[in-house]
C-alpha positions in Angstrom: -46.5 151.9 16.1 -43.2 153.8 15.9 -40.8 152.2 13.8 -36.7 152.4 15.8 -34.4 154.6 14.0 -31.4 152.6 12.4 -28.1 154.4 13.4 -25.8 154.0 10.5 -21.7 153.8 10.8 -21.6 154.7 7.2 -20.4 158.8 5.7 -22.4 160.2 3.2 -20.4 160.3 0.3 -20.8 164.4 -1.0 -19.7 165.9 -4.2 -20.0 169.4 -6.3 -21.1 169.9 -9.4 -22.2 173.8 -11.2 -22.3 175.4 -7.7 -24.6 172.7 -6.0 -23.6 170.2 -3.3 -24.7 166.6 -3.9 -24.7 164.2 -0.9 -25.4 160.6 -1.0 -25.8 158.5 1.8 -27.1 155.3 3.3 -30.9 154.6 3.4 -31.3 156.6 -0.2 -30.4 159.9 1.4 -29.8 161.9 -1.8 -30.1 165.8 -1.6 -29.0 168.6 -3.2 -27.9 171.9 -0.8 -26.4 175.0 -2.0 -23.5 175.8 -1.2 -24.9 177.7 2.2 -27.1 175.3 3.1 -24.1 172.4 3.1 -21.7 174.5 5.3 -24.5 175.3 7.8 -25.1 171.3 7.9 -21.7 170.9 7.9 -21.1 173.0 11.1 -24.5 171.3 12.9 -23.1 167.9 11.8 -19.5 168.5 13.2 -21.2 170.4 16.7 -23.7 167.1 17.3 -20.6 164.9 16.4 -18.8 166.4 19.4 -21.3 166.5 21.7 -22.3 163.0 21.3 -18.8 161.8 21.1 -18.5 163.5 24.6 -21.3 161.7 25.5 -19.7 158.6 24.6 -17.1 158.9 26.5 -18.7 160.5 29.5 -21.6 157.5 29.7 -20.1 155.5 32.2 -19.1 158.4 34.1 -21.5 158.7 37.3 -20.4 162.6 37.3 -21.8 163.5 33.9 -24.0 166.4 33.7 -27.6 166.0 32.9 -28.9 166.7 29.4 
């Protein structure tokens, strides 16, 4: 059986500390990035952000496009 994924309304917290980004977020998300790997997640988190908060606001919208 495949367990629902809980959606959390929670930020990370994140931090820096000797060149390494440390993030800390709900459900024991702890991780360590460099400092590459957090603006690339950065930039994917912000992109997904706006698309689903397009979605949001497009869901009752019977003109929406498709996914």
């Amino acid at each position: 059986m495949t367990e629902k994924k809980r959606i959390y309304d929670e930020a990370s917290r994140v931090d820096a500390s000797d060149g390494i980004v440390d993030v800390d977020g709900p459900d024991a998300v702890d991780i360590k990035l460099t400092p590459q790997a957090a603006a690339e997640t950065s930039d994917r988190l912000l992109r997904g952000a706006f698309k689903a908060s397009g979605q949001k606001r497009m869901e009752h919208n019977p003109h929406r496009a498709k996914d």
